[in-house]
C-alpha positions in Angstrom: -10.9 21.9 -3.3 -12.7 18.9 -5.0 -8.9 17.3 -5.5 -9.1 16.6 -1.5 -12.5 15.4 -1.9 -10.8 12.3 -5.1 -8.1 11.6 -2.5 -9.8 11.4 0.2 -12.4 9.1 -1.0 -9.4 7.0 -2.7 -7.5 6.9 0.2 -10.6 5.5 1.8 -10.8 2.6 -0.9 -7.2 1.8 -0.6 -7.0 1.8 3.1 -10.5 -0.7 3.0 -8.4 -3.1 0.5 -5.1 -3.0 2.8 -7.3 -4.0 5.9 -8.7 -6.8 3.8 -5.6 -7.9 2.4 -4.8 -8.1 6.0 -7.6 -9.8 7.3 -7.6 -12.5 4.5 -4.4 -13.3 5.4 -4.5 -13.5 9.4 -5.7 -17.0 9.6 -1.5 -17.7 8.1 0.5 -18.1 11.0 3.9 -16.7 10.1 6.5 -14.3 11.6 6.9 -12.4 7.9 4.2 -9.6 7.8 3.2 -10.9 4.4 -0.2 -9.0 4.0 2.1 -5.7 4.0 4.0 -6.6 2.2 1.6 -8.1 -0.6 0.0 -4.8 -0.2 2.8 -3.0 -1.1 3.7 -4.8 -3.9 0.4 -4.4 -5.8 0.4 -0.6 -4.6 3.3 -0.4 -7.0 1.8 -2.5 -9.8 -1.0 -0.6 -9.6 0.8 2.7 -9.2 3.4 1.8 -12.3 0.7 1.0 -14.5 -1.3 4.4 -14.0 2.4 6.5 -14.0 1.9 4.5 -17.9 -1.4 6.3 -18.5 0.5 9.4 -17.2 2.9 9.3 -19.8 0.5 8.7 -22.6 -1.5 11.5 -21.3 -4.7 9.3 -20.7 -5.1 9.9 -17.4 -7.1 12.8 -15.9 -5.9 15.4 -13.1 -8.9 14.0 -11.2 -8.1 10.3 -12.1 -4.4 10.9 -10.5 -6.0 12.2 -7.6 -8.6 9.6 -7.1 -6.5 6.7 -7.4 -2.9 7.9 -7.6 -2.7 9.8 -4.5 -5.9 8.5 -2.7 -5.6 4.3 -3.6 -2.2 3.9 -4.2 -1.2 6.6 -0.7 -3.9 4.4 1.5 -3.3 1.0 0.1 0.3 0.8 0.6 1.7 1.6 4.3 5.0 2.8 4.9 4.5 3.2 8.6 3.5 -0.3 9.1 6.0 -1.5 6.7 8.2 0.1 9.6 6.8 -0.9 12.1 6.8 -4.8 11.4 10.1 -4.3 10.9 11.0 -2.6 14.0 9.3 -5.7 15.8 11.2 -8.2 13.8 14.3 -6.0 15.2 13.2 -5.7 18.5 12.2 -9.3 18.4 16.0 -10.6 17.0 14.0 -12.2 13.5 16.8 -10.5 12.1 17.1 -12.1 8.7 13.0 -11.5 8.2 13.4 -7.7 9.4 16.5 -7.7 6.5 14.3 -9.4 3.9 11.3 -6.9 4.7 13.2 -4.7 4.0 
């Protein structure tokens, strides 16, 4: 039970540092969605370097919950990766929906 407590409280944490990213960025006028995907990007970083720790054994079960599951699963955002892109579609920014991508 206490592993849904670690990814719900890191899913929390990432989903608050996605909205900043976000909210940082909306002053940059720009057709791109470049706050998702800058979010996404270091949602992998940060994902890559703790499947490291994973391999060396030096990370806990509740440490992979916490910030594995939780961060990384609420920082990064498939479904509004999706639908940017699905805008840029609809929207015939063709090339930016293909670079999204």
């Amino acid at each position: 039970m206490s592993s849904y407590i670690f990814v719900f409280i890191g899913g929390g944490l990432g989903s608050i540092c996605r909205y900043g990213i976000s909210r940082l960025m909306a002053g940059y006028e720009s057709v791109f969605p470049w706050a998702t995907l800058l979010a996404n990007v270091l949602a992998c970083i940060v994902l890559g370097f703790l499947m490291s720790l994973v391999a060396k054994n030096s990370l806990s079960d509740t440490l992979k919950f916490l910030f594995m599951v939780g961060f990384c699963g609420g920082f990064s955002t498939f479904s509004t990766f999706s639908s940017e892109t699905y805008k840029l579609v609809a929207e015939g920014d063709y090339l930016y929906a293909l670079s999204n991508v």
